[in-house]
Residue, then its C-alpha position, 0 to 999 in steps of 0.5 A: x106793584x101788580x096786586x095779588x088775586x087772592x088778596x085786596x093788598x097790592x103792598x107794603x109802604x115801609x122803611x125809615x120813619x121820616x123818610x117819606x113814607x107818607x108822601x109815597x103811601x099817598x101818591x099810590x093811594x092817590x089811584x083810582x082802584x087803590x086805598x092807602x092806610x095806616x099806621x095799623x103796626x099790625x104786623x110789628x109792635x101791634x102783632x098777636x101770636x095766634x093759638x094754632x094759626x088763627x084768632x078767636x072770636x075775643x081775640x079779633x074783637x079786641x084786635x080790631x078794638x085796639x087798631x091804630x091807623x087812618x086813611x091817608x087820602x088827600x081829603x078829611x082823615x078817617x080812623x079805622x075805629x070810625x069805619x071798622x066795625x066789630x060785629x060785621x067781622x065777627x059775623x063774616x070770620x068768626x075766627x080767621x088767621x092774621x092774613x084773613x084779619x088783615x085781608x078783611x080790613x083791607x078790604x072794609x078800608x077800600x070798600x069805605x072810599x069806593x075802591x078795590x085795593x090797599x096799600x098798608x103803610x107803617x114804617x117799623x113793619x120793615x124790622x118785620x119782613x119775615x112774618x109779612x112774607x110768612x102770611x103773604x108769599x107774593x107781597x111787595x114792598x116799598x121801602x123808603x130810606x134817607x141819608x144819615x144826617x138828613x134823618x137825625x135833623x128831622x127826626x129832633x125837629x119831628x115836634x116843631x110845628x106841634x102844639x107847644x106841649x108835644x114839641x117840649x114832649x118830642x125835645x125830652x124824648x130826643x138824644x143823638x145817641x138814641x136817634x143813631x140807634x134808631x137808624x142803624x136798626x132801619x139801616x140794618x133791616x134795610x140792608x136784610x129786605x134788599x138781601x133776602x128778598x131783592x125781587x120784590x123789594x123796591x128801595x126808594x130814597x127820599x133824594x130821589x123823590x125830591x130829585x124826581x117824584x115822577x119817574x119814581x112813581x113810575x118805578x113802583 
């Protein structure tokens, strides 16, 4: 995953929830040089249109204010609201398009664990490949997938080790119907990644991991 000059982001983690996506984002995250965060949705569910191609002040304030998203090293887990911090932004940017914002953070996220790289893993940013490449023409992305069956039994026992009010919570939200559709979305941004953009798209599966975490490393 060769990294960009430009830019502090050598990629993205993304592809099916449940399917390994944490397990990969930690392993690369697990390098000297390289920081692994998330889940921002920055560039899906949490996405801002920008007016004429960057934010304003209010804008990224509110932004960086409304970001999810933690660290995903091996020790004790550190929001990005614990380390963001508003004013150093608005101070360094003033106004800046989505990729200098996310530039930014990037960089304060791997500047806050002593390194020089990021890796941004979100799951869902996979529906979303268009506007990533929009803003980073040479960004790769790691996208990982898992068998039909295999995703819809993790996907109802996502809440079994839960507290027992967020287990009944995950039990009330699960229905076969809604979780095939919720694959089938994945499957089919899948299929279109591998289809437009199949020189910097590495599909992982969460068989090969178990097969040979190793030499899929190796792949990446």
């Amino acid at each position: 995953m060769p990294a960009s000059a430009e830019s502090p982001v050598l990629g993205f983690v993304m592809g099916m929830s449940r399917a390994g996506t944490t397990w990969m984002a930690k392993a690369l995250g697990s390098h000297p040089e390289v920081v692994a965060f998330g889940e921002t949705l920055y560039w899906g569910k949490k996405y801002w249109a920008p007016s004429g191609g960057v934010y304003g002040r209010k804008e990224i304030e509110q932004i960086i204010e409304d970001l999810p998203g933690t660290i995903l090293s091996e020790g004790e887990a550190a929001s990005l609201q614990e380390i963001l911090d508003r004013r150093a932004v608005l101070k360094e940017l003033g106004e800046a398009s989505p990729r200098a914002l996310f530039d930014w953070i990037s960089q304060a996220v791997a500047a806050h664990e002593g390194k020089t790289h990021a890796v941004e893993k979100t799951p869902h940013h996979v529906n979303y490949l268009d506007r990533i490449v929009d803003a980073y023409p040479d960004s790769r992305f790691v996208v990982m997938a898992r068998a039909p069956y295999e995703f819809m039994l993790s996907y109802k026992h996502q809440g079994d080790r839960k507290p027992e009010e967020v287990r009944q919570e995950f039990e009330e939200l699960y229905h076969p119907v809604g979780c095939a559709l919720v694959y089938r979305g994945y499957a089919r941004s899948i299929r279109s990644a591998l289809h437009q953009y199949p020189a910097r798209t590495l599909l992982v599966t969460l068989r090969d991991v178990k097969a040979d975490s190793k030499e899929v490393l190796g792949c990446v």
